[in-house]
N, C-alpha and C positions, 0 to 999 in steps of 0.2 A: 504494500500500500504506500502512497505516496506522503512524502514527510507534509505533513499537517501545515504548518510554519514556511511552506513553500510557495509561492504566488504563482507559480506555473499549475499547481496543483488545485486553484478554483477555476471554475469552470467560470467562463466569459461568454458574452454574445459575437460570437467573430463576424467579422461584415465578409469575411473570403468562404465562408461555408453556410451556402444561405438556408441548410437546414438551421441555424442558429439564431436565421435574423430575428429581429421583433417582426412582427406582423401586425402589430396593433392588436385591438378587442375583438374576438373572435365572437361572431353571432351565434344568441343561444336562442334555439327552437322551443319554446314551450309544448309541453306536452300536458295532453287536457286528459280525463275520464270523459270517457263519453263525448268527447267535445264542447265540455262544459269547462269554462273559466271563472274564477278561478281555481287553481289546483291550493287543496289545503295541505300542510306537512309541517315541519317545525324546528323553527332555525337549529343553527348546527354549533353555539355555543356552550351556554352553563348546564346544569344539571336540571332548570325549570323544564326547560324542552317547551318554551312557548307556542303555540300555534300559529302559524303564519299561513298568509294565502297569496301565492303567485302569481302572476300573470304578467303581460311585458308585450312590447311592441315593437317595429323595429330593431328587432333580433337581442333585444335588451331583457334581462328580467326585471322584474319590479316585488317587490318584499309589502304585504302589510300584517298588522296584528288578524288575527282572527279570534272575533269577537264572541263567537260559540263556544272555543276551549275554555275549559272554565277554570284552569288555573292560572291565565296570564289574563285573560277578559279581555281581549284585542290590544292592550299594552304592548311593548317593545321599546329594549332599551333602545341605545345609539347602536349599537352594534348588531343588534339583530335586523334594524330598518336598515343598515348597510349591505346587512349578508351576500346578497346575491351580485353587488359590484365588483364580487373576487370570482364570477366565475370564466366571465369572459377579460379578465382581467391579462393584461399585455405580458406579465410574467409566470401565466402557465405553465409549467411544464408539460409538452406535447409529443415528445418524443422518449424513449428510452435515451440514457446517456451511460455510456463506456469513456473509460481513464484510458487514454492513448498511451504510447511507448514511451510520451513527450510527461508524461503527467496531466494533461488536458482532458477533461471530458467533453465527448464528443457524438454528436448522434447515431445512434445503430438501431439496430429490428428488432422487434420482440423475439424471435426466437434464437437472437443471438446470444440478446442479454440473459435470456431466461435457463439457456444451456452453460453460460460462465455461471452461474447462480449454481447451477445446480453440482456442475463438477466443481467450483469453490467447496461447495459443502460438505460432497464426497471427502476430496481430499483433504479438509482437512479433519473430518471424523477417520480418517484411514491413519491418522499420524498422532490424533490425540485423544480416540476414542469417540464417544457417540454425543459427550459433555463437549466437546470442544466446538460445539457451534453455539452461539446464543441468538434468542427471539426476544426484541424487548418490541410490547405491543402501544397501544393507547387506549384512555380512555373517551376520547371520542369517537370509537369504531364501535360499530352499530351492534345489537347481540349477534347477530347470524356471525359478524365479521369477528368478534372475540372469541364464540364457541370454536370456528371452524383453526381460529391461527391456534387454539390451545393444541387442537387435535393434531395441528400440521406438525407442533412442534413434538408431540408425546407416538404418533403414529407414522406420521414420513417421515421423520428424522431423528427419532426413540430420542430424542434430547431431553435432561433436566431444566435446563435455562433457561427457563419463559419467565419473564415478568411486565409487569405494563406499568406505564407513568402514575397510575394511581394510586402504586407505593408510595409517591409524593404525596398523597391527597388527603386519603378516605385511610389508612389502613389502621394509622391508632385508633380511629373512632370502630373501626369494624372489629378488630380486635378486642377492643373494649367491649363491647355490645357483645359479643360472641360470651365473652368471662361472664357477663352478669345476666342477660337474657337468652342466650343460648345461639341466637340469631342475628344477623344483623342486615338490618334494613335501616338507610341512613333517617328517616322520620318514618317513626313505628304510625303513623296516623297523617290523613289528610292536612294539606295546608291549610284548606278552607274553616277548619277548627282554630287556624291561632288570634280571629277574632275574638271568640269567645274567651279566651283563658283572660283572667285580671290580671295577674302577673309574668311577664317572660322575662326570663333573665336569660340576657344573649352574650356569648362567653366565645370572643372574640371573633367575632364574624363584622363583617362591612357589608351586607346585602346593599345598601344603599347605592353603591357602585360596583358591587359584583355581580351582581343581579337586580336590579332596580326594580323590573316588575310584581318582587315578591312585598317590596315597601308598601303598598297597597292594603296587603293583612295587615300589614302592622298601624297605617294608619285608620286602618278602621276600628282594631283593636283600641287604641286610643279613643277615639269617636265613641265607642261602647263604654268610657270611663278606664277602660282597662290601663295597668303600667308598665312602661318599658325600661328597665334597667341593664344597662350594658358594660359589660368588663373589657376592658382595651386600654391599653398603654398611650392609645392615639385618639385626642376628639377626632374620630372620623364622622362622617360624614352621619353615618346612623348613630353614632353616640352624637352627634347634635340633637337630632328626635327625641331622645332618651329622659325617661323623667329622673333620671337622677344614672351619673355614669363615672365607675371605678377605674382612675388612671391606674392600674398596677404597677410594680415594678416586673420588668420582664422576667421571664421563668417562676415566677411565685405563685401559679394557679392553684396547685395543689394546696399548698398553702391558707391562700384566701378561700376554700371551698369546705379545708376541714376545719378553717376557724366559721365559717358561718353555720356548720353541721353543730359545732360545743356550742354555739348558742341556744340554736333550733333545742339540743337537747337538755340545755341549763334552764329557758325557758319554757318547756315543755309543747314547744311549737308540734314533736313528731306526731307520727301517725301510726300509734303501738298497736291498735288491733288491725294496721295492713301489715304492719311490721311483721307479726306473730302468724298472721294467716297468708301470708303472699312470699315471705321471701327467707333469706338463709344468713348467717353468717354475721345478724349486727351488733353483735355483744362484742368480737374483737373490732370493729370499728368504729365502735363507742369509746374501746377502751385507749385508742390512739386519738380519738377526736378531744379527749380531756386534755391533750398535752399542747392545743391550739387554742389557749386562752388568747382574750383580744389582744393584750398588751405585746405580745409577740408577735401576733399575727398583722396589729400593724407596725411593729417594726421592721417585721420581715418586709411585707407587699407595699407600704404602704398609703396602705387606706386607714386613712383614720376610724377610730373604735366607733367612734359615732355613726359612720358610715355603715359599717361593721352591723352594730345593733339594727338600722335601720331596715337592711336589706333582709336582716333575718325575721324579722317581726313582719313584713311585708309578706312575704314568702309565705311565715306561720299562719297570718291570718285569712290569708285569700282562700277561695270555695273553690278556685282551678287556675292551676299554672303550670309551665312549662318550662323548662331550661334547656336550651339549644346550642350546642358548642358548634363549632367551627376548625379551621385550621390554627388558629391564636394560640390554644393549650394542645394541640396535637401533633403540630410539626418541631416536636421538641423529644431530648434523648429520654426523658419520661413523660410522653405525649400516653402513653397506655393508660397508664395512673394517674397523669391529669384529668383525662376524660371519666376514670373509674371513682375519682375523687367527685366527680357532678352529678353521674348517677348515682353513688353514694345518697348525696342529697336528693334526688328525685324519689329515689325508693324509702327514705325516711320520713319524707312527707307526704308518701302516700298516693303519687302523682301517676304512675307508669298504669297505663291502663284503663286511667278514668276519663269520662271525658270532659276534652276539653281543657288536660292537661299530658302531662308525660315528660318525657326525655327525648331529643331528636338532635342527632346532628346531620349539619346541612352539607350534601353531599355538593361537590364543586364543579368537575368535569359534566359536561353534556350526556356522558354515558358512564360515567365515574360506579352508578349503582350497578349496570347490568353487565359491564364490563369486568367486574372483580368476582362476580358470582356465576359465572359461565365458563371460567377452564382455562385462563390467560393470568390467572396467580400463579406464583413460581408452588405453591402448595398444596391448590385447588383443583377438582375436577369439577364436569358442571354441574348445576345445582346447589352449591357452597359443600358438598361435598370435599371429604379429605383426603388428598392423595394417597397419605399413609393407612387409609383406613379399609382393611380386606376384603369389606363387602363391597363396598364402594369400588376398588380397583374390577374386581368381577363384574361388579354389575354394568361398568363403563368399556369395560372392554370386549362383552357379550353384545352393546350396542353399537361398537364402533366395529367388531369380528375382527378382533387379533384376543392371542392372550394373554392371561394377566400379565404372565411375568413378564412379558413384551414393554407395559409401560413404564418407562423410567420411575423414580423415587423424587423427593421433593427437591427442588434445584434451587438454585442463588435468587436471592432476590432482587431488584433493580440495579440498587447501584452494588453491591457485591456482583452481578456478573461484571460493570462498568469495572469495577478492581481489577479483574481478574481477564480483562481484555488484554492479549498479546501473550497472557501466560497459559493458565488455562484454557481461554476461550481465543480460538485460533480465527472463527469466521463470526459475522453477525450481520444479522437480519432485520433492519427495523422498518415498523409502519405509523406512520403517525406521530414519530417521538423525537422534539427536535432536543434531546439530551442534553447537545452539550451547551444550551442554554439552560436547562431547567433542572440540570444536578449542580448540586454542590460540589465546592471545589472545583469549579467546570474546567480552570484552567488543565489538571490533572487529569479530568478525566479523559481530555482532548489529545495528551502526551497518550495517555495509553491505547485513545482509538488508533493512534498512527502504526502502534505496534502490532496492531493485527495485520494477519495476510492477506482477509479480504471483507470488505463491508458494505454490504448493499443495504439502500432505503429508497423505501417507496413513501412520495408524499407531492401535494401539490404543484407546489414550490420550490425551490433551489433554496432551502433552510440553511441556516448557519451548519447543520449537522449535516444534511443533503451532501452539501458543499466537499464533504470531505471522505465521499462513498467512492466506490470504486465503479458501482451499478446506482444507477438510480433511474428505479421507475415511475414514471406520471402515474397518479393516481387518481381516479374519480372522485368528484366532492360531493359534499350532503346531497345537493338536488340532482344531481345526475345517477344516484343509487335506492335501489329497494333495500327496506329491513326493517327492523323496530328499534327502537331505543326503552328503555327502562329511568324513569325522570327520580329525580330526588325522594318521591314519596313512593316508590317501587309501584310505579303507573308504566302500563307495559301499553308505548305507541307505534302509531305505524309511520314510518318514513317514506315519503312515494316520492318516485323520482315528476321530478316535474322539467326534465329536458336532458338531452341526450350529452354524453361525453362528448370531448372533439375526437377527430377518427381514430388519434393511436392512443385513446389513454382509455385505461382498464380500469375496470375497480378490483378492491383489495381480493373482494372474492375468486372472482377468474386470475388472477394472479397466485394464489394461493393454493388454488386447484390444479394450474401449469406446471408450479413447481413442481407439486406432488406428483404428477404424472411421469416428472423428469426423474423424479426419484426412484419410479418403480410401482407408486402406491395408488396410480390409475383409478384402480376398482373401490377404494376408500372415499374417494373424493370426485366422482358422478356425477355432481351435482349440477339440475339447470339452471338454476336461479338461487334467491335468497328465500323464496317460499319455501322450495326442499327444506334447502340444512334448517330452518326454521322448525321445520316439522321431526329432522332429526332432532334438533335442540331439542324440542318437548319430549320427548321419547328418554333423552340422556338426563335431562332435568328432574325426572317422574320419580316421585319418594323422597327427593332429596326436599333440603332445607328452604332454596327456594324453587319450587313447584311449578312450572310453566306448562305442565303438560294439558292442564285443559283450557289455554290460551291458542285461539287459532287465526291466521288472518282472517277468515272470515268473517269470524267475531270481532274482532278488531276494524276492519273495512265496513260491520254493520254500525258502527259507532258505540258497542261496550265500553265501559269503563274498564278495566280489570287489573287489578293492582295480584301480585303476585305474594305468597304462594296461590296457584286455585291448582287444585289436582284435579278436573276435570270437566270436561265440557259444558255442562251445566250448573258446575260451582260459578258462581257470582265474583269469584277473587276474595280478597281479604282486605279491604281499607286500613283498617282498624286491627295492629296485636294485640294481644298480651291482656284485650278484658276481663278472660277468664282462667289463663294460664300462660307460662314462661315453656318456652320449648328447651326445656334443659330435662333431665331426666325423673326431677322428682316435681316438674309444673311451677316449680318454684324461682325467684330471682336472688341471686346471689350478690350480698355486698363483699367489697373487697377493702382490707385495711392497707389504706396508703400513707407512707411518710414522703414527704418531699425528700428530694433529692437536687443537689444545686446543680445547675446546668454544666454541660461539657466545660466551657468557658466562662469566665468570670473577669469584668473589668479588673484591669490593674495598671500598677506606674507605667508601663509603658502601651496599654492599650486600652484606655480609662471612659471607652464608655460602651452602651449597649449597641447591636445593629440589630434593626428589626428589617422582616421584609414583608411584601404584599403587592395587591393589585391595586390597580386605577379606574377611571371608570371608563375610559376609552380605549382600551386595550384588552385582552386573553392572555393567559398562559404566557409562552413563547414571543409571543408578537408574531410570529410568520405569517397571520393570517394580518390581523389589524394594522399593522407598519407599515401595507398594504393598502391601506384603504384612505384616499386624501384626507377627506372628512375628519375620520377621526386619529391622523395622523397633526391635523391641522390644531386638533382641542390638544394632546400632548404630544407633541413634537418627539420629545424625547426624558429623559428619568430625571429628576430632581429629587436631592437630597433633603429631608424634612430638618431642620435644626433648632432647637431653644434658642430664640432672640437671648440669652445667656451665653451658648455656647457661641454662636454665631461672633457678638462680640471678641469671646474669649480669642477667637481666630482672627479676629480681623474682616470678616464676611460679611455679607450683605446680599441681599435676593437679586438672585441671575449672578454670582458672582461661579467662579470656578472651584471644584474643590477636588481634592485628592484623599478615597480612601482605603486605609491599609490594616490588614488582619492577615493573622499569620500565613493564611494564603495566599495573599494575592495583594492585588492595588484593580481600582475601579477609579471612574473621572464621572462626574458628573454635576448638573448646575444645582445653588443653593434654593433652598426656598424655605425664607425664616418663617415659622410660624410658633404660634404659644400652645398651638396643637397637640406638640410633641413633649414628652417627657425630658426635663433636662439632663437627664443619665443617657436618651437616646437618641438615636438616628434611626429615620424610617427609608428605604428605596425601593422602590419596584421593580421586579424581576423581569420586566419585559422585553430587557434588550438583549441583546449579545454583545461580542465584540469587548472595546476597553470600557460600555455603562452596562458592561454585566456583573449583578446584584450578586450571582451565583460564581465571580470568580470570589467572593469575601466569606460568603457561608458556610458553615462547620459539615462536616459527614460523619457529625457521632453520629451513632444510629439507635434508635429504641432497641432492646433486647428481644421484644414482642414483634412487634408490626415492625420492624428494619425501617421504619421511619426518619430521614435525615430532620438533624437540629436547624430547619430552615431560620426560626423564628429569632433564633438567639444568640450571638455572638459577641466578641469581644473586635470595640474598632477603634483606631486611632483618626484624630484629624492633618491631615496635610492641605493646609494653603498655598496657592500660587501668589506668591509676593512679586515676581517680575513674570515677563511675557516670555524669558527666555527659556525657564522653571518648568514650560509646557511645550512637550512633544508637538511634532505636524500634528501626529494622527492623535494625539487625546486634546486639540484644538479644534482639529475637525469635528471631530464628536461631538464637544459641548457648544460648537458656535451656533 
């Protein structure tokens, strides 16, 4: 593979090989049902899965809310009314691209690239076994598209290494929920219920710009009298909404959750006969909740005691609430037991299962839910099924006809296989995942993609990651594909294509099917469309944990709701768990006694304050899609660093100024922006860029022990100001001008 750090080695638009030229926006055809316009489906962002309806003219498509789904109510944020500007959009990728002798990628035929793909993979399982290929998937690929890549990697290519970006996301909170209710569904209950609750307490989430259309609930929730209380290090945007909101200190969540538990229980807020009839284990989490008297608790966090009592008595007295985490307590090296510390509290007060309250966290990715419960965890088989688990290997491999012992055992997780790139893991596969912006330590991670021997991705775009494959294929986007997606509340929808690919781009599915075929495993992978494997899904899914199997498009295309588990055609689905029992083996919920634990890092003399990171409101993940988009490239241009009008001082700084920062891995550049927002221990930046304002060359890769969750949220950083002009590089000038 070619060295990473080499400029010969990105791929360019050469004006001497006019397979490369631009071509300008490529017209897109709309496709009707029936010849009815418009087409409904639903943007290809966050975990909402809003409803949108299509239509377009002059070869253009056109995006609006569709006002019948009834969990967005025809809303959309900025980015989903943009969605469809990326499809004819001038930097497609339209062709297969091959890495020349020169180091160039360069146009070739689908079954040229698809035959280097497949002997890549050979070879290098002949050299370092059957582990030495890896598949890191996404979770924005639709269920058909995650069931079938789990299989490709367990059945055409018997590999352990599968994992998808939603190791980044969802996995402490899944983890968590798996410990205490047996299951994990990222909100056990409908959105449409968090009007009703009096109390939410929201535990580091920013909906307000990560999903805007869900702001809706909550302002009506409010309008009903009900309270919003929000824990976050940052007046964000929904902690302005908030009737009252917890600046923490960063990594203190546990903390702040088992001192509001010793209150709950010094004033006899709890909920002893749910306590005694619903759940397991609260005598030793009562007896660690004694040792988080206030006065520590807010020394530790702090929030003041008065805040302290307030929230607890709120909480005590309300007739239904909820408490809803986010990534804030869960992309942390004890992200498990920060989330097990919340439901602590929800199951002491009685909450989980009643309505109109409970425990729910809010799942991130577009497909983030149905994508980690279909067979693309490095752990999982589909149906949340356990790789390790005997019945389960049998019964997956009776449906897929190989046998048991055929399927590999549990493989690395996200970034452990990213480790273990060039050593281990000789070849890799990716779909959807522009990595080497969105892992930690990204600098590092990008030194060890170079040492592998061969790395193919398929994705829309010439990503930061793309950029430095050897293969990369064009890929289909949201509305040029069939499938379902599975949304934040385990709402199982249908995705309809509403216009054709341009002529040589595939989707992930027939791409995934070719390989297989290159591989031998033809007869496995059959498939005509994404109804089939859909229909295999249900079949693989059936008994397991989460139950698809009497979900069918039909039912789906007649306009059902159906949230999953439903085991069968005539099951109604499941809105609502846990009313009458915990899917754990004795019905029961289990608490867990958690102590804090202080983060990997910890400011000190020479790195003396916090770094936190997060989204914006014009932007996704990676940026590869929205950096893209003028519009809302125009609302943020690019990342700014959030500062205490103290620290800002401290440095010499002032809004729009330039700044330099450094943590033990790396250095990032980016523009200032003083606000009293921010806590003055810390620093906020958004992950959205690549390059020298990427958030992910500063971020730690401790990992949870559980869920191998990286320490996004928390690190140690130091400030470097530019005092002269000559103190800044060309390219970290370019960047911030």
């Amino acid at each position: 593979m070619a060295d990473f750090a080499d400029d010969r080695a990105v791929f360019h638009f050469d004006p001497m090989n006019k397979g490369l030229e631009r071509a300008g926006p490529q017209p897109v055809k709309i496709l009707s049902n029936n010849n009815q316009l418009p087409v409904s489906t639903h943007c290809p962002y966050c975990a909402l899965q809003c409803g949108v309806l299509i239509d377009g003219e002059e070869g253009r498509s056109r995006v609006r809310g569709d006002g019948k789904f009834p969990v967005n109510k025809g809303a959309l944020c900025m980015k989903g009314w943009t969605a469809a500007e990326l499809l004819n959009h001038e930097e497609r990728l339209l062709k297969p691209l091959k890495r020349n002798a020169r180091g160039v990628l360069v146009p070739t035929e689908w079954n040229d690239a698809l035959d280097v793909i497949a002997r890549a993979f050979q070879s290098a399982q002949e050299r370092g076994g059957r582990d030495a290929v890896g598949i890191l998937g996404g979770g924005s690929l639709t269920n058909e598209k995650a069931y079938l890549l789990g299989k490709f990697a367990r059945v055409a290519l018997q590999t352990a290494n599968i994992d998808y970006n939603g190791r980044f996301c969802m996995s402490s909170a899944a983890a968590a929920a798996i410990k205490a209710f047996g299951i994990d569904r990222g909100m056990p209950f409908p959105i449409s219920d968090i009007p009703q609750a009096e109390v939410i307490l929201l535990v580091g989430a920013n909906p307000a710009e990560t999903m805007p259309p869900l702001m809706q609930y909550f302002e009506e929730q409010r309008a009903n009298g009900g309270q919003l209380i929000v824990i976050d290090p940052r007046l964000s945007a929904t902690a302005q909404t908030a009737h009252l909101h917890l600046r923490l200190i960063p990594g203190t969540d546990a903390v702040l959750a088992n001192g509001l538990l010793h209150l709950l229980i010094r004033d006899d807020w709890i909920d002893r006969s749910y306590i005694d009839a619903r759940t397991e284990g609260f005598n030793a989490v009562k007896s660690v909740a004694t040792t988080y008297w206030p006065e520590r608790v807010e020394r530790i966090t702090g929030i003041p005691e008065a805040s302290l009592v307030r929230v607890a008595e709120t909480l005590g007295r309300a007739r239904s609430a909820m408490i809803l985490t986010a990534r804030g307590p869960e992309q942390q090296q004890q992200g498990v037991n920060n989330t097990l510390s919340f439901i602590n509290l929800a199951l002491a007060l009685g909450l989980v299962g009643r309505p109109f309250s409970g425990f729910g966290s809010i799942t991130g990715q577009g497909n983030g839910q149905g994508g980690r419960e279909l067979g693309q965890k490095a752990d999982q088989l589909p149906g949340y099924r356990r790789i390790d688990d005997p019945e389960a290997r049998q019964y997956i491999a009776s449906v897929w006809g190989v046998g048991e012992e055929e399927l590999p055992r549990a493989g690395k997780s996200a970034y452990r296989i990213m480790e273990a790139l060039g050593a281990e893991i000789k070849a890799l596969f990716s779909i959807g995942f522009n990595f080497t912006v969105s892992s930690p330590d990204a600098t590092n991670v990008i030194k060890n993609l170079s040492n592998l021997d061969f790395f193919c991705a398929a994705d829309f775009f010439l990503s930061e990651t793309a950029k430095l494959a050897d293969v990369v294929l064009p890929a289909a986007m949201w509305a040029e594909e069939e499938g379902t997606m599975t949304n934040l509340e385990g709402r199982v929808l249908r995705r309809r294509r509403t216009s054709l690919p341009p002529a040589e781009v595939r989707t992930d599915l027939e791409i995934i099917c070719e390989l297989a075929a290159r591989l031998g495993k033809r007869k496995h992978f059959g498939f005509a469309g994404a109804e089939q494997v859909f229909d295999e899904l249900r079949k693989a899914t059936k008994g397991g944990i989460a139950d698809y199997s009497g979900i069918t498009y039909g039912r789906l295309n007649a306009g059902e709701t159906l949230h999953w588990p439903c085991p069968g055609e005539s099951h109604p689905g499941t809105p609502r768990l846990f009313t009458e029992f915990f899917a754990t083996p004795n019905g029961r919920a289990r608490f867990h006694a958690v102590r804090h634990q202080p983060a990997s890092e910890e400011p000190d003399s020479e790195f003396p304050l916090y770094l936190t990171t997060g989204r914006v409101l014009a932007h996704y993940q990676s940026g590869t899609q929205t950096r893209r988009v003028e519009k809302l490239k125009g609302i943020i241009p690019q990342p700014c660093a959030e500062l205490h009008p103290e620290v800002a001082k401290r440095y010499g700084l002032s809004d729009g100024a330039a700044v330099r920062l450094v943590t033990r891995r790396g250095a990032a550049v980016f523009k200032v922006k003083v606000t009293r927002g921010i806590r003055e221990d810390t620093i906020f930046v958004p992950f959205h860029w690549g390059g020298r304002q990427s958030a992910n060359r500063l971020t730690s890769p401790a990992l949870d022990p559980t869920s191998q969750m990286p320490e996004f949220k928390i690190c140690a950083v130091r400030v470097e100001s530019f005092t002269t002009s000559s103190e800044i590089s060309p390219e970290e000038e370019n960047d911030i001008r």
